[in-house]
C-alpha positions as CSV (number, residue, x, y, z in Angstrom):
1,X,0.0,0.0,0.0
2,X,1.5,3.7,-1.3
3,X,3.1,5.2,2.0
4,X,2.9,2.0,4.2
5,X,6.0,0.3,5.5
6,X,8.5,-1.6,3.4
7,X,8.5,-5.2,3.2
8,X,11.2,-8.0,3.3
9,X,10.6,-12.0,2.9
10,X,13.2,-14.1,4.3
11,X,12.8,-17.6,3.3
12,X,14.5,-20.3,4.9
13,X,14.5,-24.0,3.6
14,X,16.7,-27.1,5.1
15,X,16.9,-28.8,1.8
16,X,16.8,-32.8,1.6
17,X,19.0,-34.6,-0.7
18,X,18.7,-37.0,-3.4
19,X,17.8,-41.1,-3.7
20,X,19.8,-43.1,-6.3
21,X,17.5,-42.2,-8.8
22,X,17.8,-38.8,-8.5
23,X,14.4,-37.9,-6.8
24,X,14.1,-35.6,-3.6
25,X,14.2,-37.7,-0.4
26,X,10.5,-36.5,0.7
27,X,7.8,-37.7,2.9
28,X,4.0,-37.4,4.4
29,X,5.7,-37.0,7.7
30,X,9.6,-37.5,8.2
31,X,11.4,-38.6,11.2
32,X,13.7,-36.2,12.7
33,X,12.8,-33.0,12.5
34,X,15.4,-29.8,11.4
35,X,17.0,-28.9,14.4
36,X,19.3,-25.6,12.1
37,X,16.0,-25.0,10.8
38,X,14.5,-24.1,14.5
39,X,17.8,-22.5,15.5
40,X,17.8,-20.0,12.5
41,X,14.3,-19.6,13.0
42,X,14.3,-18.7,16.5
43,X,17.2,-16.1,15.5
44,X,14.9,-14.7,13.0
45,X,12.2,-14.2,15.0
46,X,14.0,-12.7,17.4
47,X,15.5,-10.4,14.6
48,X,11.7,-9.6,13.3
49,X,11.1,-8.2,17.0
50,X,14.1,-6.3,17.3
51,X,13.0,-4.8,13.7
52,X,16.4,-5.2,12.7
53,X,15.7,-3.6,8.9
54,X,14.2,-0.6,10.9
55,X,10.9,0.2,11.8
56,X,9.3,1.2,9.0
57,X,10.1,-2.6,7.7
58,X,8.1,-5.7,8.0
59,X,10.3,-8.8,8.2
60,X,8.2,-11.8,6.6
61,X,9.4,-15.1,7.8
62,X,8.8,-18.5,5.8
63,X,10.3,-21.6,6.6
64,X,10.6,-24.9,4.9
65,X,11.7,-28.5,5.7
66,X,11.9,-30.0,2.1
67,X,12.3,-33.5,3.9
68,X,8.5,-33.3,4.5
69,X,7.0,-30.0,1.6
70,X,7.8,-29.6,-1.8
71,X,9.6,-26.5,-2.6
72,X,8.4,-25.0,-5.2
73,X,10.7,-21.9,-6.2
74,X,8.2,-20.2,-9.1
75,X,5.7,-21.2,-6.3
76,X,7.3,-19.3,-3.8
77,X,8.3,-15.9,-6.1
78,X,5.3,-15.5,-7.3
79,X,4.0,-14.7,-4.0
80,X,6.8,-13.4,-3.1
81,X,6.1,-10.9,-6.4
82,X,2.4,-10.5,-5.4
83,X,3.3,-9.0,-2.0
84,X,6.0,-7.0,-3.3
85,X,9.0,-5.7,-1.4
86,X,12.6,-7.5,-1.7
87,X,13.6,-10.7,-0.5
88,X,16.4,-13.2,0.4
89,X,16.1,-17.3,0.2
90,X,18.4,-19.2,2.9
91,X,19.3,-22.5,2.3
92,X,19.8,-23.5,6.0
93,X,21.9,-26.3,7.5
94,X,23.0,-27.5,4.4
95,X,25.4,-30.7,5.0
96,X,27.6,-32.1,2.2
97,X,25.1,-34.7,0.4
98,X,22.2,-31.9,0.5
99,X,24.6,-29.6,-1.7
100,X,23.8,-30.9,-4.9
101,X,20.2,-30.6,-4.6
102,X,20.8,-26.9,-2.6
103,X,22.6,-26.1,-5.9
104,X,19.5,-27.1,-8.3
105,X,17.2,-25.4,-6.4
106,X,19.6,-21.7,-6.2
107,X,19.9,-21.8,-9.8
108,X,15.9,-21.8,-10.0
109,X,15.7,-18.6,-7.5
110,X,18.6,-17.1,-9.1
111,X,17.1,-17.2,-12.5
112,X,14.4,-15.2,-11.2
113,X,16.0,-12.6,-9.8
114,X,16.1,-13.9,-6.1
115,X,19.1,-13.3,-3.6
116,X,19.9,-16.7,-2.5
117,X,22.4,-17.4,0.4
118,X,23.4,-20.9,1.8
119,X,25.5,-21.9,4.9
120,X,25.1,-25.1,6.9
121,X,27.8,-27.3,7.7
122,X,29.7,-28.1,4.3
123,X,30.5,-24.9,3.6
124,X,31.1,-24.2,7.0
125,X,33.9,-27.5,7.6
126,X,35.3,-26.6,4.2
127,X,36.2,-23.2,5.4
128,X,37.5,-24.8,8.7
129,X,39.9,-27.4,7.4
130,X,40.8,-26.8,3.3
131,X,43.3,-24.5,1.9
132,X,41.2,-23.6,-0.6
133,X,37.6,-23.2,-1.3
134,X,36.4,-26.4,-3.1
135,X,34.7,-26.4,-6.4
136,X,31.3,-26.8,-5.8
137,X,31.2,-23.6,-3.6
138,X,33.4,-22.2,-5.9
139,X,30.8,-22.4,-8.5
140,X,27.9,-21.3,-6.0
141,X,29.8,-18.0,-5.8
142,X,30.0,-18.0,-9.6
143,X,26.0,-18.1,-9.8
144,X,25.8,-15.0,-7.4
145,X,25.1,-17.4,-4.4
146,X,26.1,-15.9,-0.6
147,X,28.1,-18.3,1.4
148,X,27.8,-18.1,5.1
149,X,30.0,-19.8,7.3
150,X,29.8,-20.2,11.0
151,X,26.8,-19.6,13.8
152,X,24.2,-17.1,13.3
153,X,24.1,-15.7,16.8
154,X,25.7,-12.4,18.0
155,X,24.7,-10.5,15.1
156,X,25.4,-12.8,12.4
157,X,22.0,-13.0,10.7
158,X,21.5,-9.7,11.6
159,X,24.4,-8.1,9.6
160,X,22.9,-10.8,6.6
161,X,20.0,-9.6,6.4
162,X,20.8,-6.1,6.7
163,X,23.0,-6.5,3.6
164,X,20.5,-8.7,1.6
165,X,17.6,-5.8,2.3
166,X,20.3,-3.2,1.4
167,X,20.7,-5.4,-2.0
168,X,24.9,-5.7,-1.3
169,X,25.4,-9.3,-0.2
170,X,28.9,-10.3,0.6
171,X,29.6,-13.9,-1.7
172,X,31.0,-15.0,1.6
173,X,30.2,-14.1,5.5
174,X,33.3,-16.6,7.8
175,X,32.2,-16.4,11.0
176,X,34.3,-19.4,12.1
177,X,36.4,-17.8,14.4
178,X,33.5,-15.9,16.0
179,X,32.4,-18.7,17.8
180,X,29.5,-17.3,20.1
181,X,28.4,-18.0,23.5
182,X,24.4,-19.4,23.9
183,X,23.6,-18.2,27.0
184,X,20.8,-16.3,27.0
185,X,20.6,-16.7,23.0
186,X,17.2,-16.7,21.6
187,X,15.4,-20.3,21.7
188,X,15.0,-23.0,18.7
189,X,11.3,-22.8,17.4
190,X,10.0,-24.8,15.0
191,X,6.4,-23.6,14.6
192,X,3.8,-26.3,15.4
193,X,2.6,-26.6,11.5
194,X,6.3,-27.9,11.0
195,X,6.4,-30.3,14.2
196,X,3.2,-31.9,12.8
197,X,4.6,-32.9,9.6
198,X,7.5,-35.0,11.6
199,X,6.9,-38.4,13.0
200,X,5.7,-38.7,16.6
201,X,5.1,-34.5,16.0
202,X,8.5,-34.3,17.5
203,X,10.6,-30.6,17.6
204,X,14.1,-30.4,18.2
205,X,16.7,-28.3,20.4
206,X,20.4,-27.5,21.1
207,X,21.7,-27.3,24.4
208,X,25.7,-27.0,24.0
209,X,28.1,-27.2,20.7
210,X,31.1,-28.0,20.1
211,X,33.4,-31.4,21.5
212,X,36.9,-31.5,23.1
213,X,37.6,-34.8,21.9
214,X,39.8,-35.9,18.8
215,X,37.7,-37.8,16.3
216,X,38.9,-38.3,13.0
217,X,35.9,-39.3,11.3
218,X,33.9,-36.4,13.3
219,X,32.8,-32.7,11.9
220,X,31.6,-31.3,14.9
221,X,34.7,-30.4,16.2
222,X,36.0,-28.1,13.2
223,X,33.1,-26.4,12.5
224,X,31.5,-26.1,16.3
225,X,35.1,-26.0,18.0
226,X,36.8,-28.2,20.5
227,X,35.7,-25.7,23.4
228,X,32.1,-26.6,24.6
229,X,29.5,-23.5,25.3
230,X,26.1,-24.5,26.5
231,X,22.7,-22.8,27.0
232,X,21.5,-22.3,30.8
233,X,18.7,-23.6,32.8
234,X,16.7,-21.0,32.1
235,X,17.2,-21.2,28.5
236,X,15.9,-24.7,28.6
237,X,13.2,-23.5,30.5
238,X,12.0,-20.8,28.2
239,X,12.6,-23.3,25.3
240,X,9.9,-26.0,27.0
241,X,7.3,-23.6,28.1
242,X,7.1,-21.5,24.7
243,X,6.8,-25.3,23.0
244,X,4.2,-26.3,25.5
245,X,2.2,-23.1,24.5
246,X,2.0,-24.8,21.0
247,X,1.1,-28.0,22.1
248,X,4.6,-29.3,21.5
249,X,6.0,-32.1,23.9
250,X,8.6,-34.8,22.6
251,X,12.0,-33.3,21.8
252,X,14.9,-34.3,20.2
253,X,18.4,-32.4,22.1
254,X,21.0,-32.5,19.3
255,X,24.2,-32.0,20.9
256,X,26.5,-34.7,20.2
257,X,27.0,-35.5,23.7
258,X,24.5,-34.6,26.1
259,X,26.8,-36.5,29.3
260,X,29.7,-33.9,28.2
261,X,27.8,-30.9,29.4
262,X,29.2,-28.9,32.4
263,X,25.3,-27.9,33.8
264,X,23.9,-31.6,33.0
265,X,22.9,-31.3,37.1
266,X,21.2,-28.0,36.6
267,X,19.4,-28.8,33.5
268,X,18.0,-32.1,34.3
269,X,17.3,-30.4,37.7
270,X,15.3,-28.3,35.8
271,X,13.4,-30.6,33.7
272,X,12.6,-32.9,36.7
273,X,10.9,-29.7,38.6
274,X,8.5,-28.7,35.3
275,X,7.6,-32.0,35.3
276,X,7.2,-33.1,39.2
277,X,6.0,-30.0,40.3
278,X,4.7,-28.5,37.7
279,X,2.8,-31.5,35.8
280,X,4.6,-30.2,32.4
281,X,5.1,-33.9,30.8
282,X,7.2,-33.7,28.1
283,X,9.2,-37.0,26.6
284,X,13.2,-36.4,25.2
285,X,15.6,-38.4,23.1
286,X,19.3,-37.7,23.9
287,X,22.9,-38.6,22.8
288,X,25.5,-39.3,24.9
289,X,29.1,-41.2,25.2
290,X,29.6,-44.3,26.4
291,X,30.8,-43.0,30.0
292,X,27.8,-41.7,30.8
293,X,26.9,-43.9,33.3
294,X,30.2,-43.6,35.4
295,X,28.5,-39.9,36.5
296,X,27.0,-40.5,40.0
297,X,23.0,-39.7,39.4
298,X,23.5,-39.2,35.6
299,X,20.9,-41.9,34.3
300,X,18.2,-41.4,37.1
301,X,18.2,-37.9,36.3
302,X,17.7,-38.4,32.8
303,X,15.0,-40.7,33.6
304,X,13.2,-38.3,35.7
305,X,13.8,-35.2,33.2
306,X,11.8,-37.2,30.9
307,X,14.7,-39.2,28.8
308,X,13.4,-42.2,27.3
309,X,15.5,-42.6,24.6
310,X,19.1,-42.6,24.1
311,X,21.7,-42.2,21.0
312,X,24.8,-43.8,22.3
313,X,28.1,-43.0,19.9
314,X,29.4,-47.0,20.3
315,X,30.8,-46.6,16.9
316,X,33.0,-50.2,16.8
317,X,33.9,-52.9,19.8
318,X,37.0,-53.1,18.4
319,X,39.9,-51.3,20.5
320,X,41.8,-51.2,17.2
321,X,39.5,-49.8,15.3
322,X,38.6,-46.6,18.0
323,X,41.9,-46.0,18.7
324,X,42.7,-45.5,14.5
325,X,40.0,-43.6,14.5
326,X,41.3,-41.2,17.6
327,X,38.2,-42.3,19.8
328,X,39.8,-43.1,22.7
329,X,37.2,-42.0,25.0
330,X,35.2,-45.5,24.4
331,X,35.9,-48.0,26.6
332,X,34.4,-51.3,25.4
333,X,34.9,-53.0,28.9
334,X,32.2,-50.2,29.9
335,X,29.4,-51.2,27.1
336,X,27.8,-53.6,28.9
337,X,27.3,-52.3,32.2
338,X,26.7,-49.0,30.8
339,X,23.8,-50.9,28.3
340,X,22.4,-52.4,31.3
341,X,21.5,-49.8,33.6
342,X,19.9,-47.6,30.4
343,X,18.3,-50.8,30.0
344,X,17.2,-51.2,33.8
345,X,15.6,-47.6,33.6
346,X,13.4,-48.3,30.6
347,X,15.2,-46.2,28.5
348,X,15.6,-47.2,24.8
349,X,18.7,-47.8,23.2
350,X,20.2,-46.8,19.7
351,X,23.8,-47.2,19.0
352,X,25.4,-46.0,15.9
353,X,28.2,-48.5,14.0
354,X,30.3,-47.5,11.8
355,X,31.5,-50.3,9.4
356,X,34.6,-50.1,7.2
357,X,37.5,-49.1,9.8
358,X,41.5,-49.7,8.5
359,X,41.2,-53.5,10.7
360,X,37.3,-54.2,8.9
361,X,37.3,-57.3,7.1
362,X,33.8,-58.8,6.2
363,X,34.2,-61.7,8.3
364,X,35.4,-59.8,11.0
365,X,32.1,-57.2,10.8
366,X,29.6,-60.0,10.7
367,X,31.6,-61.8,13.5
368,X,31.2,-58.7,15.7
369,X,27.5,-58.0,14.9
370,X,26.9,-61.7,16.3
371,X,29.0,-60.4,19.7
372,X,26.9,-57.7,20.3
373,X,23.7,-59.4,19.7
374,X,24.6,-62.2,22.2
375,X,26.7,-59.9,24.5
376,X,25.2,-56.0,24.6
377,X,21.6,-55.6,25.3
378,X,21.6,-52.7,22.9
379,X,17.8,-52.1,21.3
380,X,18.4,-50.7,18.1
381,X,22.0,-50.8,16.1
382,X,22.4,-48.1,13.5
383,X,25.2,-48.6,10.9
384,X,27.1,-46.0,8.9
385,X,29.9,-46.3,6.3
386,X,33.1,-44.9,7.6
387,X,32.6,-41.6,5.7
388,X,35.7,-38.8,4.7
389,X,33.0,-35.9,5.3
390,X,34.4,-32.5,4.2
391,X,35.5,-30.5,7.3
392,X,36.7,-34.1,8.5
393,X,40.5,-35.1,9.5
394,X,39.6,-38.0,7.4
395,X,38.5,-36.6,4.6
396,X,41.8,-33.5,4.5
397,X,44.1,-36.4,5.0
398,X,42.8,-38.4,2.1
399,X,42.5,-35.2,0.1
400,X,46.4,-33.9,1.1
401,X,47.5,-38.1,-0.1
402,X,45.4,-37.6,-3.3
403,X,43.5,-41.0,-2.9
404,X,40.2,-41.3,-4.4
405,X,37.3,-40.0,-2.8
406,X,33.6,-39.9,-4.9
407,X,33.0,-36.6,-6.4
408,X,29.3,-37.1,-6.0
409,X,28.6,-35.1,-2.8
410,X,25.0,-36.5,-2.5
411,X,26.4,-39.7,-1.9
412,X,27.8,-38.4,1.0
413,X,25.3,-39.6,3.4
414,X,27.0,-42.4,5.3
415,X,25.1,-44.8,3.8
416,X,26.9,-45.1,0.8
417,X,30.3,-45.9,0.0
418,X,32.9,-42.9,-1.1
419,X,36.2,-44.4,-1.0
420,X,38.2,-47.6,-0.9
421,X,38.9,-50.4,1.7
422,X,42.2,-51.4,2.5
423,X,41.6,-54.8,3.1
424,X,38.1,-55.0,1.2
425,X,37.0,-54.7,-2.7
426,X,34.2,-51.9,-3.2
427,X,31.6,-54.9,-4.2
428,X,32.4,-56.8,-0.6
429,X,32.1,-53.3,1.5
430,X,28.4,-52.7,0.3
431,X,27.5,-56.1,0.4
432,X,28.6,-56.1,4.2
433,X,26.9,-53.0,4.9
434,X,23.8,-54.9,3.6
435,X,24.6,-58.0,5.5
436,X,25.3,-56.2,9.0
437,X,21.6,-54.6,8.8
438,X,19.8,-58.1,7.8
439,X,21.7,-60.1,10.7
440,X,21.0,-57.9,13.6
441,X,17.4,-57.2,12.6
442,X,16.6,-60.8,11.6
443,X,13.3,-62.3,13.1
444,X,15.8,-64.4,15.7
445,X,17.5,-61.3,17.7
446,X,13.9,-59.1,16.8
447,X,12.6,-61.6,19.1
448,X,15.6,-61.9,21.8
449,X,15.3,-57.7,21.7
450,X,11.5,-57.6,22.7
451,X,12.2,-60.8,25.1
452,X,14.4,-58.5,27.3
453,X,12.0,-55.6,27.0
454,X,9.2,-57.7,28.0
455,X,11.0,-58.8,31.2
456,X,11.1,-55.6,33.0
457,X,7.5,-53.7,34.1
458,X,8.7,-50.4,32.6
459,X,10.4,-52.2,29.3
460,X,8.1,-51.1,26.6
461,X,8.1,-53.9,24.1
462,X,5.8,-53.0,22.0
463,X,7.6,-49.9,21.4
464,X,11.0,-51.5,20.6
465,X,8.5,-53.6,18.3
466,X,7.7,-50.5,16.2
467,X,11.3,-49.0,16.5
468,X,12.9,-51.8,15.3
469,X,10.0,-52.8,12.2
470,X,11.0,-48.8,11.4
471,X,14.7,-49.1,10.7
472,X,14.4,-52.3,9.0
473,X,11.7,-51.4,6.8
474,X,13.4,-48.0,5.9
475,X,16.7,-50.0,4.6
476,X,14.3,-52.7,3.0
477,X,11.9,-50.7,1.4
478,X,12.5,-47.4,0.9
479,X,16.2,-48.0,0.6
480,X,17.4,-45.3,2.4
481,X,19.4,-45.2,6.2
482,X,16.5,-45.0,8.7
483,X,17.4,-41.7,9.7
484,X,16.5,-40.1,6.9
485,X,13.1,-42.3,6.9
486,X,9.4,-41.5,7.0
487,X,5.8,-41.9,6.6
488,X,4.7,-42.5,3.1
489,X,7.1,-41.7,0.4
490,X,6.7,-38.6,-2.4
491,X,8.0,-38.4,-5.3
492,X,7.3,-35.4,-7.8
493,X,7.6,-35.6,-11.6
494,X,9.6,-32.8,-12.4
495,X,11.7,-32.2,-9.2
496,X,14.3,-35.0,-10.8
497,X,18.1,-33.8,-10.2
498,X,19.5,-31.1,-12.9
499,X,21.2,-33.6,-15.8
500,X,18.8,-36.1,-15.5
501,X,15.9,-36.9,-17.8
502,X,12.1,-35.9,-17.0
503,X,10.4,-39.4,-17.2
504,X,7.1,-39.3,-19.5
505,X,4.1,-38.9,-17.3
506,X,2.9,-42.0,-18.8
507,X,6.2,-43.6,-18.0
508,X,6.2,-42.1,-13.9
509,X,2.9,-42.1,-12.6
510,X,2.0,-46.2,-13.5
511,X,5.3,-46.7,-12.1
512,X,5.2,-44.4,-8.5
513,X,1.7,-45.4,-8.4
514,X,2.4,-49.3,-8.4
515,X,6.0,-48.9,-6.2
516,X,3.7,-47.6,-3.8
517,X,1.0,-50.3,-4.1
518,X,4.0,-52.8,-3.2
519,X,5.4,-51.0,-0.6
520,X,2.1,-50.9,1.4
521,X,2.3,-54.7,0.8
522,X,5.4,-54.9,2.0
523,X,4.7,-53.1,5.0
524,X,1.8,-54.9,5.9
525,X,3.8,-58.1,5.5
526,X,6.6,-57.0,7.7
527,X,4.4,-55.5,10.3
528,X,2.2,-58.3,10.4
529,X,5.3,-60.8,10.9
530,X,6.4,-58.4,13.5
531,X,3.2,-57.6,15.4
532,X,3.1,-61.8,15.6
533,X,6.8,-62.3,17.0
534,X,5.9,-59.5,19.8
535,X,2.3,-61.0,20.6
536,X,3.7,-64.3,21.2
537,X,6.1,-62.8,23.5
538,X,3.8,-60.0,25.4
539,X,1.1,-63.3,26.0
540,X,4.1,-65.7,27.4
541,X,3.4,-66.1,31.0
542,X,6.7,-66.9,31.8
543,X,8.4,-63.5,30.2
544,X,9.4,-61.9,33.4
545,X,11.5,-64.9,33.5
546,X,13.5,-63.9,30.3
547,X,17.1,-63.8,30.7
548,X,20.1,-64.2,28.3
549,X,24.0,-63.7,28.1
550,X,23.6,-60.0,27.3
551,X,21.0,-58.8,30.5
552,X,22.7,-61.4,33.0
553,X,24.6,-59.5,36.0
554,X,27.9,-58.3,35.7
555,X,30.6,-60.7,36.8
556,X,34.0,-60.4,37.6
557,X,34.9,-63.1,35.4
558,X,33.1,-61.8,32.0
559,X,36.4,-59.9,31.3
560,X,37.8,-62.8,30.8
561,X,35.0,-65.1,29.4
562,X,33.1,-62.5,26.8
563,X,34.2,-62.7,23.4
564,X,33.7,-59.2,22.6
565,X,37.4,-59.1,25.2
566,X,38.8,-62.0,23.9
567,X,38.7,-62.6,20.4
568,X,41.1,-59.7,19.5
569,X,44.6,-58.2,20.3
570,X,42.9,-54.5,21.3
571,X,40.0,-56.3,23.4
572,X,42.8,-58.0,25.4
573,X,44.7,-54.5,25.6
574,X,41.4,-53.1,26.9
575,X,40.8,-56.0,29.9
576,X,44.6,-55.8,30.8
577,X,44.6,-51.9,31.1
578,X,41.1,-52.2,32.7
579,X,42.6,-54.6,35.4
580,X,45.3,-52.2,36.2
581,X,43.5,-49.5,36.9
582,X,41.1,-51.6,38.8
583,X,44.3,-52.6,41.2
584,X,45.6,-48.5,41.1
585,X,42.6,-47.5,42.3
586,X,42.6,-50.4,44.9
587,X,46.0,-49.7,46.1
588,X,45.3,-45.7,46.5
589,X,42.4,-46.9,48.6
590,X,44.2,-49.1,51.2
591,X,46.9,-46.0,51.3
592,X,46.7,-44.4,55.3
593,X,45.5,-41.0,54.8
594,X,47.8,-38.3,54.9
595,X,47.4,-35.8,58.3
């Protein structure tokens, strides 16, 4: 309207990536929802109170999770157009095997005259760890793009935004060494449109970043920093209540190690009196090491907070493997125990494996998946490729030796294979990465894992049931890592990555149409099979009896007995050291105090 206030449309999307045949990964309702999205969001909401543009300009705020909406860029200018005013589009969060698809998507924006910017962690880790920029950002430039490395908070959006409504957009923004501090920082909020569209209408939060440890394979710690910074109490607080406003009340909390965190006391502290005293019930999934349990309190508190799931980083049971890989922090003489009392709590259990370490052999692998399935009481076993991710010591190593990584970065998902084995051809990597999911989720251990949920009051075994049918039917159907699952598959005509062909309508809706037909056959086949294998347990009258190798009581002698300890050089390394710090700390004990 002539004379009324200016307008400005930010649009933020957290773009998917694509499947093997080149179709946007897209679902009804996907599994985990976009936890950059909320942050940036939250920022920008904060920046549209502060009226950072001024006041005589209106700050417009969309935001899109392209793992559950199609984006639809002449969709979105036109409106855009209609309203009037100027505008920026912020690909947000965008990790290395989402870049390709980030890229088609610019160059539709671009060609209509829209500002497009992009940060997220790829360009953020290859700012951290290369020399030089590499070629795909490179080219992003080229097209006009706006990189932006680094956090948002402190200003950062601020000053992008400003620039963007100014019309002079920098081609990059390197905030890596501007590492800022979250307390007091304006909350995650994924509005509760978005929540809905996720499975179990879950939202998602950050408590802390960044990770003092060493890992090779790990990203987090060049592009979040090796110094930890965390959000407070009251941040946690505010971040609950405003969700609980919206009817939102199952959160995922992203940070890579939720046991690592100074204030863990003080937060769960927190959580426990919203919930005790203040009838706030709220459920949380959480990722910690595999010390957690060594932290007098830790695990009851959790339990109390509201935790009833748990990502644990278990990553290998092979000594050898961890320490090649620089995570020395994992003590396998501690999985078990540690297992059990997650266990004894109710809490459900996901551990991610990665397969393809320097000491990997297939036979090896597959031995070690039948270890754990006798020996851990772990619910759900997640398993990755070992994956050279850019902003990675892994992957700047193999870059500085010149050995062959893919240059397809939308395979760069960890569940497909990048580079070479040592010790095993490309065929017999992925066929082992095939293998290790079918043997631990075969009908046998599906029925051992409900059997030990079934044997405890608080075990929840119909819920490991439809955890466990979820990852299997996500790398059996839909072909894609669980993680990046969800509820009935999409799949749009034209949206088919830049350089590939447009199928015929004729040719792609028969054939989506009838994929679809047999995946709901599949599903009811599986689920069926499933739903019988957990009835026949739930109506056994004897299943508080249930007991196996795994669940049994520690003993003293299991160091010694357990093949995960004995069958190889590091898991003999691991008892031995374990034994003499046992007797160290048993010797410092009998010492006479000193006056």
């Amino acid at each position: 309207m002539a004379g009324g206030p200016a307008l400005f449309h930010f649009v933020m999307i957290k773009p998917t990536h694509y499947d093997d045949d080149g179709y946007p990964i897209q679902w009804l309702r996907s599994a985990i929802p976009a936890n950059t999205l909320a942050a940036v969001h939250g920022l920008a909401l904060d920046c549209q109170k502060r009226q950072v543009l001024g006041s005589d300009v209106v700050l417009r705020l969309s935001a899109f999770d392209e793992t559950n909406v199609r984006i639809r860029p002449r969709k979105i200018v036109a409106e855009i157009k209609r309203a009037g005013g100027r505008s920026l589009i912020g690909f947000i969060g965008v990790q290395s095997n989402q870049f390709p698809r980030t890229l088609d998507l610019a160059r539709q924006f671009i060609a209509q005259g829209m500002q497009v910017a992009i940060g997220g962690f790829h360009v953020s880790g290859c700012l951290s760890m290369l020399p030089e920029l590499p070629q795909e950002i490179r080219q992003a430039q080229g097209m006009g793009i706006s990189i932006f490395a680094g956090e948002s908070e402190d200003g950062g959006l601020d000053d992008v935004l400003r620039d963007a409504y100014a019309g002079t957009l920098k081609p990059l923004y390197n905030r890596m060494k501007d590492l800022p501090s979250l307390e007091g920082q304006p909350v995650p909020m994924l509005w509760r449109d978005a929540v809905r569209r996720t499975e179990g209408h879950r939202s998602s939060f950050d408590l802390g970043r960044g990770c003092p440890f060493q890992c090779s394979f790990c990203t987090i710690i060049n592009v979040q920093g090796r110094k930890s910074r965390f959000r407070t109490a009251d941040d946690l607080e505010l971040i609950i209540r405003d969700n609980a406003r919206q009817g939102v009340r199952k959160f995922f909390i992203t940070d890579d190690n939720f046991a690592r965190n100074k204030d863990w006391e003080a937060l769960f502290d927190r959580l426990i009196r919203l919930r005790e005293n203040e009838g706030l019930k709220f459920k949380l999934v959480i990722q910690v090491d595999t010390l957690c349990h060594k932290i007098p309190g830790f695990i009851e508190k959790a339990c109390r907070a509201g935790v009833n799931r748990c990502f644990i980083g278990l990553e290998n049971i092979n000594p050898d493997n961890l320490m090649a890989a620089k995570k020395r922090q994992n003590k396998i003489t501690e999985y078990r125990y540690m297992l059990q009392m997650w266990r004894r709590h109710g809490v459900t259990t996901y551990a991610g494996y990665i397969l393809g370490f320097p000491n990997d052999t297939r036979a090896s692998i597959l031995r070690d998946i039948e270890i754990i399935k006798r020996e851990l009481p772990v619910d759900l076993l997640e398993f990755f490729f070992l994956t050279p991710l850019p902003g990675s010591e892994d992957h700047l190593n193999l870059l500085k030796s010149r050995i062959w990584m893919d240059e397809d970065l939308n395979k760069y998902d960890l569940n497909h294979r990048v580079t070479h084995h040592a010790q095993m051809s490309d065929a017999e990597w992925e066929a082992v990465y095939a293998e290790a999911w079918h043997a631990y989720y075969s009908p046998e251990h599906f029925r051992t894992v409900i059997s030990r949920a079934a044997a405890l009051p608080d075990g929840r075994p119909r819920a490991k049931m439809r955890l466990m049918l979820w990852f299997y039917m996500m790398l059996c159907i839909e072909r894609v890592h669980p993680l990046e699952g969800g509820v009935l598959r999409r799949k749009y005509r034209t949206d088919r990555r830049n350089g590939l062909p447009i199928e015929s309508p004729l040719t792609f809706y028969p054939k989506y149409w009838a994929e679809t037909v047999r995946k709901a056959s599949r599903y009811a086949r599986m689920f069926l099979d499933g739903y019988r294998i957990y009835r026949s347990v739930a109506r056994n009258p004897g299943r508080a009896a249930y007991t196996d190798l795994a669940i049994a009581p520690p003993s003293a002698e299991e160091l010694e007995t357990l093949e995960m300890f004995s069958l190889t050089s590091g898991g003999k390394a691991a008892v031995a050291r374990k034994h003499r710090d046992d007797d160290q700390r048993a010797k410092l004990s009998r010492a006479p105090a000193r006056a």
